[in-house]
N, C-alpha and C positions, 0 to 999 in steps of 0.2 A: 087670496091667491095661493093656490098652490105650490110645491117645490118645480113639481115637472112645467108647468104654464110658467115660473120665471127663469127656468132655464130658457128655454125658450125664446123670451121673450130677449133675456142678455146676450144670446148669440142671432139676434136679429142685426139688421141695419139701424142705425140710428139717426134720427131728423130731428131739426131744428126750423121752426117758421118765427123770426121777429117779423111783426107788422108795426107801420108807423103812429095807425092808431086801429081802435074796436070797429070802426067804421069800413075798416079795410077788410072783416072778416064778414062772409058770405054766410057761413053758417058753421057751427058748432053744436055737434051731439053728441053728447055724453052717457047714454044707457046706464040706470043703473042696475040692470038685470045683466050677473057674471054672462059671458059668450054673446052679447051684444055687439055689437060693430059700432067705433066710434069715427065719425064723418068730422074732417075738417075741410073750410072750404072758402077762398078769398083769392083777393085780390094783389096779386105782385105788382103792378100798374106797368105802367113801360119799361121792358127790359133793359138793363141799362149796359151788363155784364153778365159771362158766364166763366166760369173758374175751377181746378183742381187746387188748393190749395196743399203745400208739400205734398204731392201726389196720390193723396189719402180722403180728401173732402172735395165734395161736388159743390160750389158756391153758385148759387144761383140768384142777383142781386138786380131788385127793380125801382121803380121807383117810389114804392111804397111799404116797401120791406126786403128780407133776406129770407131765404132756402136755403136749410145745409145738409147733406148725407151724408155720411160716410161710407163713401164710395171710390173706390182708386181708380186711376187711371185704367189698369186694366182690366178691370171690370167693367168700366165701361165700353171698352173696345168690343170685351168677351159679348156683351149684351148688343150693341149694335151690330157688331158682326154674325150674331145669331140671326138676328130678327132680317137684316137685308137675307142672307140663305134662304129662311123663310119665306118674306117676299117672294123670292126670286122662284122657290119651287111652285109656289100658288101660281105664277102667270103661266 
């Protein structure tokens, strides 16, 4: 990897997915060709909760696992409030 490609990469968002077990994941690709796209993909099962935790992390908690971002409250606002705008000029 690169210097510039891990800059990058450390001022991204950051996620976390625990699943309960391998059977909970739909699909996983790993490319190992650099500039590949890597695919994750499963199952949360019934949502059970959704969460800001100290107003810094998105907790998204199902019944077969956990989703974390780090993502702040308002940030999330910033983003939903884009997107209804959005919406609202398309109609």
């Amino acid at each position: 990897m690169t210097g510039k490609a891990n800059k990058k990469v450390s001022s991204s968002h950051m996620f976390s997915i625990e699943l309960v077990s391998r059977d909970c994941v739909k699909c996983l690709v790993m490319p190992t060709e650099n500039g590949s796209k890597v695919l994750i993909e499963g199952y949360l099962g019934d949502l059970e909760s959704l969460g800001v935790i100290e107003g810094v992390m998105l907790e998204i908690n199902g019944s077969n696992g956990t989703m974390k971002m780090d993502l702040s409250v308002e940030e999330i606002a910033h983003l939903l409030t884009s997107k209804t705008s959005q919406k609202s000029s398309a109609e």
